[in-house]
MARDREN-207056 format. One record per residue (C-alpha): x, y negated, z negated; residue in three letters; residue number from 1. Coordinates in nm, 2 decimals, padded with zeros to 4 digits. Layout:
BEGIN
{{X,Y,Z},ALA,NUM}
...
***
This chain:
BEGIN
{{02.24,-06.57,-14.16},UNK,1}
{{02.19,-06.35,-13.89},UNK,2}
{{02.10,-06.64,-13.64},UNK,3}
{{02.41,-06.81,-13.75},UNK,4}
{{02.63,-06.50,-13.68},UNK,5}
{{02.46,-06.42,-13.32},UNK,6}
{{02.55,-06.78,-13.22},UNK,7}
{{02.93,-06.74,-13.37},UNK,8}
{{02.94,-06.40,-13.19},UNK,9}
{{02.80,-06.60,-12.82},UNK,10}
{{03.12,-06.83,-12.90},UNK,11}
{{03.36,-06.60,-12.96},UNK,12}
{{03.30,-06.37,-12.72},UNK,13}
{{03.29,-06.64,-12.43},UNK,14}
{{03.62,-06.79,-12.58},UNK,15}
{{03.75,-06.48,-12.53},UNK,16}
{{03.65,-06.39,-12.20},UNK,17}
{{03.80,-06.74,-12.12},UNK,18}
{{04.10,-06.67,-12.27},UNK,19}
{{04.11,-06.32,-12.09},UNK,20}
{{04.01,-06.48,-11.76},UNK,21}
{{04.29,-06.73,-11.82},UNK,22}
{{04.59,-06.50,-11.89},UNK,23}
{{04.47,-06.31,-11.57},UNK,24}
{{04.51,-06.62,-11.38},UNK,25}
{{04.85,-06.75,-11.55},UNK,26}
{{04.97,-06.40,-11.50},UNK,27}
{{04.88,-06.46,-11.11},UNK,28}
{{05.06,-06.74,-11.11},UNK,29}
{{05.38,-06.64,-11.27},UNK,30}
{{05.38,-06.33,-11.03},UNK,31}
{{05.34,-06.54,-10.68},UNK,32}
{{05.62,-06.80,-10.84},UNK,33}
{{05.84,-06.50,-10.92},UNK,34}
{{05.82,-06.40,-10.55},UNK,35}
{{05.83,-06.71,-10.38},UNK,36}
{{06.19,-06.80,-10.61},UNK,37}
{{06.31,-06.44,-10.57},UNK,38}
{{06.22,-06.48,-10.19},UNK,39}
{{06.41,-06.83,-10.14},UNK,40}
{{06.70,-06.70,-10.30},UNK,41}
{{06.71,-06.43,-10.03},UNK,42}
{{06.61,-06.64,-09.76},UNK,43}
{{06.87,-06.91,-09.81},UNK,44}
{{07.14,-06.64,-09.85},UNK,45}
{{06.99,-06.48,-09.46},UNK,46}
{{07.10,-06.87,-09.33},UNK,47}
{{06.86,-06.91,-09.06},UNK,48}
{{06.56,-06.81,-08.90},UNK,49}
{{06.49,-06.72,-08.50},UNK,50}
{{06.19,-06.87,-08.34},UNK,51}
{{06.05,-06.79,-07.99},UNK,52}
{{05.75,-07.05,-07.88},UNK,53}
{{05.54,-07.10,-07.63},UNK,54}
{{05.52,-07.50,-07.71},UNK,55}
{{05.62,-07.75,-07.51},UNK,56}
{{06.01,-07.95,-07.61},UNK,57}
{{05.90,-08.18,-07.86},UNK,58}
{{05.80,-07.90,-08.12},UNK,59}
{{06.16,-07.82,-08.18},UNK,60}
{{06.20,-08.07,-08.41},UNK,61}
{{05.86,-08.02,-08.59},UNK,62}
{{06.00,-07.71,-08.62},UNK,63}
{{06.28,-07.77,-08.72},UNK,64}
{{06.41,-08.11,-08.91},UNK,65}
{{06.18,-08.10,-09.24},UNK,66}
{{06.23,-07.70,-09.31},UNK,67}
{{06.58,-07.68,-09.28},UNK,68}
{{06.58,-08.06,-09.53},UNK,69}
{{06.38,-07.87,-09.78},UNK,70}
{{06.51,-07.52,-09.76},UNK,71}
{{06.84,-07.56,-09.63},UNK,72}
{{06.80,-07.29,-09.38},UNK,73}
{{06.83,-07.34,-09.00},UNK,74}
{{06.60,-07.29,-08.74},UNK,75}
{{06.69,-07.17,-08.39},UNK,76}
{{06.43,-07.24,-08.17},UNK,77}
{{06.37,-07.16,-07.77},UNK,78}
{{06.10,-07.25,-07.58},UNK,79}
{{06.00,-07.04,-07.28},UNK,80}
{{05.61,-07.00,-07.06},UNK,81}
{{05.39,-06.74,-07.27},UNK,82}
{{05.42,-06.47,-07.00},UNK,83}
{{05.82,-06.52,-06.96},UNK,84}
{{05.84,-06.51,-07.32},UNK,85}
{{05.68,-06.22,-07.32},UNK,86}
{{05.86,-06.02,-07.07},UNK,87}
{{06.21,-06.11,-07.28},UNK,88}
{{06.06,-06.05,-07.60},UNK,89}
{{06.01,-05.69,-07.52},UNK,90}
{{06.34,-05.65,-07.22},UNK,91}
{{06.52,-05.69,-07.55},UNK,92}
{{06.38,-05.45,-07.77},UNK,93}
{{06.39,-05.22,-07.51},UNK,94}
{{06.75,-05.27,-07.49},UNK,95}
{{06.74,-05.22,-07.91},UNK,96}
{{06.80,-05.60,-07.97},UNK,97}
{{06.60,-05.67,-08.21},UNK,98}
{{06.69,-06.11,-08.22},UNK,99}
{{06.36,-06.29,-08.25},UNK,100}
{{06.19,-06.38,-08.60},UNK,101}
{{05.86,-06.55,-08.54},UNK,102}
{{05.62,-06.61,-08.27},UNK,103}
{{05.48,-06.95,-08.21},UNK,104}
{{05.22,-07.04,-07.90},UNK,105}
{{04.93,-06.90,-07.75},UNK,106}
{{04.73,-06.61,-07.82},UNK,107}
{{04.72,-06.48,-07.49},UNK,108}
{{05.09,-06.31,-07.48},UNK,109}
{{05.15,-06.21,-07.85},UNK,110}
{{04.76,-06.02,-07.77},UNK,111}
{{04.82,-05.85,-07.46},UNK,112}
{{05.19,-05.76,-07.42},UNK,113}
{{05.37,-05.81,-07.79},UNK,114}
{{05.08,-05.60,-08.01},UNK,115}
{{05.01,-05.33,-07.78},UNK,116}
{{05.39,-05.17,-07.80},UNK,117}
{{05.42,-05.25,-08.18},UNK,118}
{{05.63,-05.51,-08.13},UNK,119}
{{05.42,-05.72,-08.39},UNK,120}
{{05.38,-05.66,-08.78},UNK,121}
{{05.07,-05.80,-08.99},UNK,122}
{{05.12,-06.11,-09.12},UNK,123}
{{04.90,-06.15,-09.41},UNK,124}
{{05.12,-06.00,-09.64},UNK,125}
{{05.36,-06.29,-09.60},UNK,126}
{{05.16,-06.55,-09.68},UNK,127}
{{05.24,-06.65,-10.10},UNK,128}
{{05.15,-07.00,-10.12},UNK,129}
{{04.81,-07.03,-10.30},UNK,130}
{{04.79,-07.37,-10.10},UNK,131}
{{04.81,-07.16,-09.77},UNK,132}
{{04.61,-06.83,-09.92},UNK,133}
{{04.30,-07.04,-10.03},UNK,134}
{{04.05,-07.07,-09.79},UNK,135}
{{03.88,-07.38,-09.93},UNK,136}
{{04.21,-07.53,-09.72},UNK,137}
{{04.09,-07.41,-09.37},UNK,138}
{{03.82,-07.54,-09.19},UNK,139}
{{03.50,-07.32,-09.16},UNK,140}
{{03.67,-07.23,-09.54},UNK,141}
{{03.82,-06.94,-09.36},UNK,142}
{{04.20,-06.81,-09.21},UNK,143}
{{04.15,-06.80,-08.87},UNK,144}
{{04.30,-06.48,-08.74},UNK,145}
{{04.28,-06.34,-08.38},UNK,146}
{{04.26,-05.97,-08.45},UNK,147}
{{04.13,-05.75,-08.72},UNK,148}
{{04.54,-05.59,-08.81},UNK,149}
{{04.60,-05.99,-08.90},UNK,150}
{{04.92,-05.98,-08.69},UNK,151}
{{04.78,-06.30,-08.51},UNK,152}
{{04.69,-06.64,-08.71},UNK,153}
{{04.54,-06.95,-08.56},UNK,154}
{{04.66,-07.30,-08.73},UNK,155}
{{04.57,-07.51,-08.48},UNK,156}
{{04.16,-07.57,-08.38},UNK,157}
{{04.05,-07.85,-08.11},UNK,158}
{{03.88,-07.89,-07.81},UNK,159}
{{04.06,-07.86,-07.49},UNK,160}
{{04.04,-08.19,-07.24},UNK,161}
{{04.04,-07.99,-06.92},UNK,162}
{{04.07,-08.28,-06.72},UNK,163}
{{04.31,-08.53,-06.67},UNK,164}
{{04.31,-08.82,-06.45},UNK,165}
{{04.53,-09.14,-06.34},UNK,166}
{{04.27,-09.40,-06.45},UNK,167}
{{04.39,-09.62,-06.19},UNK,168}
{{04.24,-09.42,-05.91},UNK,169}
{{03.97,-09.28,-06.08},UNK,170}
{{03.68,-09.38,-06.28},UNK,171}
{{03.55,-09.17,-06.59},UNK,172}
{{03.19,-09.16,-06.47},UNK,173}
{{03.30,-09.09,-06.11},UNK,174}
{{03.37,-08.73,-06.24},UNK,175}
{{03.12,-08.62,-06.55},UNK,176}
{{03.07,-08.30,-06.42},UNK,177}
{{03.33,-08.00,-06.26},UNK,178}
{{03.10,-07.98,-06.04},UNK,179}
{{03.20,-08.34,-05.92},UNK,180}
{{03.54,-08.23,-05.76},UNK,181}
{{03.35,-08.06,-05.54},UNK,182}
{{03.27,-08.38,-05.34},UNK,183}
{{03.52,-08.36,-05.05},UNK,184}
{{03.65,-08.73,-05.12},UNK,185}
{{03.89,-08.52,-05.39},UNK,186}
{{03.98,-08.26,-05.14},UNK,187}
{{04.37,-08.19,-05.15},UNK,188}
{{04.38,-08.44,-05.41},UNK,189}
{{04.37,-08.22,-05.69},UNK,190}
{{04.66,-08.07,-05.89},UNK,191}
{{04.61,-07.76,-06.11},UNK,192}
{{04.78,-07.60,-06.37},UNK,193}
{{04.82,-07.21,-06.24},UNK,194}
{{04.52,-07.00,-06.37},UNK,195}
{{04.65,-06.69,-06.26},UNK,196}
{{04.93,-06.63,-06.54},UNK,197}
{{04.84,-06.67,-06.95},UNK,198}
{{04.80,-06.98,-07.09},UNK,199}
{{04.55,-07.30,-07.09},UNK,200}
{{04.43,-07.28,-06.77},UNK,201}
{{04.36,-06.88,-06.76},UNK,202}
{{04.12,-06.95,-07.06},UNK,203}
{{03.95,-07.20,-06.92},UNK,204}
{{03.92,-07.05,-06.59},UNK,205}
{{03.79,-06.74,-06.77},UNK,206}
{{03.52,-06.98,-06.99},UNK,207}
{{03.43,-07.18,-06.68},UNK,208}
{{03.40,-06.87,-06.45},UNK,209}
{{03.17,-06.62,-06.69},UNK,210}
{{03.04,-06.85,-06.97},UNK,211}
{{03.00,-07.24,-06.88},UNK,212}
{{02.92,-07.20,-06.49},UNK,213}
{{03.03,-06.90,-06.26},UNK,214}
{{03.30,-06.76,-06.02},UNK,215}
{{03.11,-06.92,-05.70},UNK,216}
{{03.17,-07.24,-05.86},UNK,217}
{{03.62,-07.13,-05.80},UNK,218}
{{03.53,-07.02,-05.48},UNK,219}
{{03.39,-07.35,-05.39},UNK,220}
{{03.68,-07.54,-05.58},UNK,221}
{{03.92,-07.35,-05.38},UNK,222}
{{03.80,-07.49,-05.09},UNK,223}
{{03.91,-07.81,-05.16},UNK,224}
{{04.31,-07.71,-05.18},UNK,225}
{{04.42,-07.80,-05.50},UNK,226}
{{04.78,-07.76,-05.57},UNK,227}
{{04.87,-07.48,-05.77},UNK,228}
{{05.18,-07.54,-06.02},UNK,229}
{{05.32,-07.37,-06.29},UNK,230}
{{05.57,-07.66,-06.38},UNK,231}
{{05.30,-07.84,-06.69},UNK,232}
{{05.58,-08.18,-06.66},UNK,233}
{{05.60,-08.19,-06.31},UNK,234}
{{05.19,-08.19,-06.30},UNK,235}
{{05.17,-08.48,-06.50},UNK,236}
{{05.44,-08.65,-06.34},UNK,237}
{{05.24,-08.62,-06.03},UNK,238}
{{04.92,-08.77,-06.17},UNK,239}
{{05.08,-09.06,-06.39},UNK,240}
{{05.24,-09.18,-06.03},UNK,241}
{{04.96,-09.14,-05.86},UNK,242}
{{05.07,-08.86,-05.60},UNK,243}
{{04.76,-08.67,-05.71},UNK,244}
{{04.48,-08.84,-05.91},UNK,245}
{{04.31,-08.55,-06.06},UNK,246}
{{04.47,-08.27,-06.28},UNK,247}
{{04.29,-07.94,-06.35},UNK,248}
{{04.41,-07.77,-06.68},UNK,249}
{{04.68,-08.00,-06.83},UNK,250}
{{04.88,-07.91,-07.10},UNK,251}
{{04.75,-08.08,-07.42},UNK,252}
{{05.11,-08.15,-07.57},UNK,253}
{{05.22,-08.30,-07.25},UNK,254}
{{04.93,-08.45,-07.20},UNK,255}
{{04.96,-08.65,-07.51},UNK,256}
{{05.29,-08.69,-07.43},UNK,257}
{{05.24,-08.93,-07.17},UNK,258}
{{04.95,-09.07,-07.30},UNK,259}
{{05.17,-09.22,-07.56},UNK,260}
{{05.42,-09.39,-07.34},UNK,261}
{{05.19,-09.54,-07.18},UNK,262}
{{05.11,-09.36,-06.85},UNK,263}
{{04.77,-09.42,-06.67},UNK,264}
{{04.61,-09.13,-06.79},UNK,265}
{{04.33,-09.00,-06.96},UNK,266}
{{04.20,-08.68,-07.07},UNK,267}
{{03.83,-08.60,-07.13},UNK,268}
{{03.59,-08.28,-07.08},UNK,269}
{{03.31,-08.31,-06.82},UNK,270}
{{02.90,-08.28,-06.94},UNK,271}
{{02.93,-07.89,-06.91},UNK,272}
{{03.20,-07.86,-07.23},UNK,273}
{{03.47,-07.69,-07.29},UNK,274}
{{03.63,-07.42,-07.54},UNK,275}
{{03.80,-07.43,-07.87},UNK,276}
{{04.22,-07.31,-07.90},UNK,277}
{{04.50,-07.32,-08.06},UNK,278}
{{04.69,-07.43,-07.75},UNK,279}
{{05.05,-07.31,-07.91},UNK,280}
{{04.93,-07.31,-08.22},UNK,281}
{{04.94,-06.95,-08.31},UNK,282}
{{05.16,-06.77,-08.53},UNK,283}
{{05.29,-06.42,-08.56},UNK,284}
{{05.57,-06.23,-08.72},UNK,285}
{{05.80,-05.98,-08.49},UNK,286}
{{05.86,-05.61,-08.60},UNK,287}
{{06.21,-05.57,-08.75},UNK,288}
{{06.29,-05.91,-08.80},UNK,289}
{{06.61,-05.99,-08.86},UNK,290}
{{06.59,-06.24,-09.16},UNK,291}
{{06.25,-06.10,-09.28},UNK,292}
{{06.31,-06.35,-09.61},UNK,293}
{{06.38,-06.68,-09.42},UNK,294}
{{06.10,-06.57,-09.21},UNK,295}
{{05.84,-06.58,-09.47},UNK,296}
{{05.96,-06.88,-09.59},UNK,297}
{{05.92,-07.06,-09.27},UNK,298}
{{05.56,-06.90,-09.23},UNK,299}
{{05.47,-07.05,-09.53},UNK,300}
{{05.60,-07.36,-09.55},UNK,301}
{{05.46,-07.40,-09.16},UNK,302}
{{05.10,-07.32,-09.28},UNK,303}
{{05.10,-07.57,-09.55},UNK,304}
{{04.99,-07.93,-09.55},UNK,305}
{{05.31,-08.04,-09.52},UNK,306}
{{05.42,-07.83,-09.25},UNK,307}
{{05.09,-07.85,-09.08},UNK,308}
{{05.11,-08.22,-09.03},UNK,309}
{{05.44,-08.18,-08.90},UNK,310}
{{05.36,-07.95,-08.63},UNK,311}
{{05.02,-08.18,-08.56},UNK,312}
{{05.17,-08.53,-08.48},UNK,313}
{{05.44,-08.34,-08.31},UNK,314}
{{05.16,-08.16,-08.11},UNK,315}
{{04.92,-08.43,-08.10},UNK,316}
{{04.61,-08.25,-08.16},UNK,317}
{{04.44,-08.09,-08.45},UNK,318}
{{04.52,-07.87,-08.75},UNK,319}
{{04.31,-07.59,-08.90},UNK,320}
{{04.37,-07.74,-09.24},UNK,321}
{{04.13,-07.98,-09.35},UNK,322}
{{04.36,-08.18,-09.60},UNK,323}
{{04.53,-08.31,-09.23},UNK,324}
{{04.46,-08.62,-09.12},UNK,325}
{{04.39,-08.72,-08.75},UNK,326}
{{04.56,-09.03,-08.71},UNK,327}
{{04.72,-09.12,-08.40},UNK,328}
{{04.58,-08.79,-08.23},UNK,329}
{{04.37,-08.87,-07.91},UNK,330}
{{03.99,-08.87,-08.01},UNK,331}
{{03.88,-08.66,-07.71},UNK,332}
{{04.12,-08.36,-07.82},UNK,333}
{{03.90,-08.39,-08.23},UNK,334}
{{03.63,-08.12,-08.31},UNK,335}
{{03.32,-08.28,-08.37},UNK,336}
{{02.98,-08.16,-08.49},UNK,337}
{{02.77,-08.26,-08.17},UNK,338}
{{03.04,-08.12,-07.89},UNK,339}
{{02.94,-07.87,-07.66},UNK,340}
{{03.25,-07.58,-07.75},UNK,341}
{{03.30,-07.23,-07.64},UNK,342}
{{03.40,-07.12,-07.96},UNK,343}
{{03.51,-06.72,-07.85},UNK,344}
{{03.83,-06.75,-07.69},UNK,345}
{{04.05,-06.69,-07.96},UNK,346}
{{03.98,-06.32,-08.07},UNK,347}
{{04.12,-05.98,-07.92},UNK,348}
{{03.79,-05.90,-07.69},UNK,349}
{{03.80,-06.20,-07.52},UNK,350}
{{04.20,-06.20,-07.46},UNK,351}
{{04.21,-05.81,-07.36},UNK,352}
{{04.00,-05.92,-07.04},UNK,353}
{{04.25,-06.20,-06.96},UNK,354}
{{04.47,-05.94,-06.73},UNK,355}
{{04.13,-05.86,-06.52},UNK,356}
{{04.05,-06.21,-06.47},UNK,357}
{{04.35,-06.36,-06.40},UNK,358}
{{04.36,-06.07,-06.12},UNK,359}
{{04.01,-06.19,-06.01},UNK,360}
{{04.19,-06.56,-06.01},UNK,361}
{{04.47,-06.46,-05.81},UNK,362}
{{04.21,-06.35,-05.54},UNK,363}
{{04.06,-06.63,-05.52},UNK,364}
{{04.38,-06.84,-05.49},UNK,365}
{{04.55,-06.65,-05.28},UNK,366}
{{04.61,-06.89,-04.98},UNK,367}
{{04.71,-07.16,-05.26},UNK,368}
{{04.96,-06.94,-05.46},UNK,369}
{{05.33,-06.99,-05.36},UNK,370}
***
């Protein structure tokens, strides 16, 4: 009797921690649903969101076309350099104009000039969606945010091809190593994306300089005059008509961009690898936005699948999220297990030592800078 009753005792207490663990989870549920309906009511009543980004034309619509189908609510989007961006960003608060919702691009500017006057609020509380808030979504099972106040979160994660060249003028294995543009065959006949204001090139002159080789290695590039330009089309331009065969740094959207019509190009990382970004794909929210409901909609639906394959094939590389597929992305730009990656680029130590080194690149440029 009493061995019957322990077992029926086993039972009922794990059906009832079952049930118990069950009504904590439905009660989860119908509390994140509440929110999300009460917060589309007030989003959709707000009309529109304001976004600011660092990425290149052809994210506008990514950004755009499917939220507004779905939620009815527009997007206004400009597109501006991270460091320009920047300096309007906060020329308008200072003026008390308080216009822009959300931050997307790099990690550099929203780091280094947005956080440090408060112009940026967390962002952690905004994210509802249990299909964004699980981890088990995100590769390395983990959100990937740039600084410990969560104000700045990574969606995008890929290898950056920092070369690109016109493959009709040059040969993939006649350059496997940066150190190969140092042969003075390629001297003057290299165009570089400017390392001495934030963005892709910045980074990688900062990871090349301190972590993959060293600053003699820019002194000694220097010496073969590459042309320094800030305009990331214009670059490409110049490579795809053969004006200049080699490009240092390009732009990965633009990149891929031309890849896809068919210019002569290619991308690929010499022997001594490369580092891991988000390129653009970096999100924050602004302090005192003005349609703070719209806003989390749009950061939500943006870091779900459906958003997040959006913004990739608009992008052409990568997604954080491993339920995004990779099809039609260029295979160079894809993470993979044997690739030789910098992997610390994208936290707050490494970006608050961006404004020294881009100093240190601006004196080594000098005679090159217009």
């Amino acid at each position: 009797m009493n061995k019957w009753c322990g077992k029926y005792f086993i039972v009922i207490t794990l059906a009832l921690s079952f049930a118990a663990t069950l009504m904590v989870y439905v009660k989860a549920e119908a509390q994140w649903e509440a929110e999300w309906q009460k917060t589309l009511e007030a989003g959709k009543k707000e009309g529109k969101v304001v976004v600011y980004t660092t990425a290149p034309g052809q994210m506008r619509k990514a950004l755009q076309s499917g939220f507004k189908e779905k939620f009815q609510i527009e997007v206004e989007v400009s597109s501006f350099r991270g460091g320009e961006m920047g300096a309007k960003l906060l020329t308008e608060r200072k003026a008390g104009l308080y216009l822009v919702d959300v931050f997307v691009g790099g990690s550099t500017t929203p780091i280094t000039q947005l956080k440090p006057t408060g112009a940026l609020d967390p962002l952690d509380k905004l994210l509802v969606l249990p299909e964004v808030t699980d981890t088990k979504s995100w590769y390395q099972e983990k959100l990937w945010w740039i600084d410990e106040a969560r104000t700045l979160l990574m969606f995008l994660g890929f290898p950056v091809p920092n070369l690109a060249v016109n493959t009709s003028m040059v040969k993939l294995e006649e350059i496997k190593s940066y150190k190969d543009l140092l042969d003075p065959r390629w001297k003057g006949k290299i165009v570089m994306n400017d390392p001495t204001v934030p963005g892709t090139a910045a980074k990688g002159f900062s990871v090349i300089g301190w972590h993959l080789l060293n600053l003699d290695y820019w002194r000694e590039l220097a010496k073969q005059e590459p042309v320094i330009s800030r305009n990331q089309r214009l670059q490409m331009e110049w490579v795809a008509r053969g004006k200049y065969p080699i490009l240092f740094f390009p732009q990965s959207a633009v990149a891929t961009e031309f890849i896809r019509a068919g210019a002569p190009i290619a991308s690929y990382t010499p022997a001594e690898g490369t580092y891991v970004t988000g390129a653009s794909g970096n999100v924050a929210i602004m302090n005192r936005a003005p349609h703070p409901n719209a806003t989390k909609i749009f950061i939500n639906w943006m870091l779900s699948r459906e958003g997040q394959i959006a913004f990739s094939q608009a992008f052409g590389r990568q997604s954080l999220r491993v339920d995004v597929g990779t099809e039609g992305l260029d295979p160079v730009a894809l993470r993979r297990p044997d690739g030789k990656y910098f992997t610390g680029t994208e936290n707050e130590e490494f970006l608050s030592k961006q404004t020294e080194q881009m100093v240190i690149a601006r004196e080594i440029f000098a005679p090159l800078l217009k």
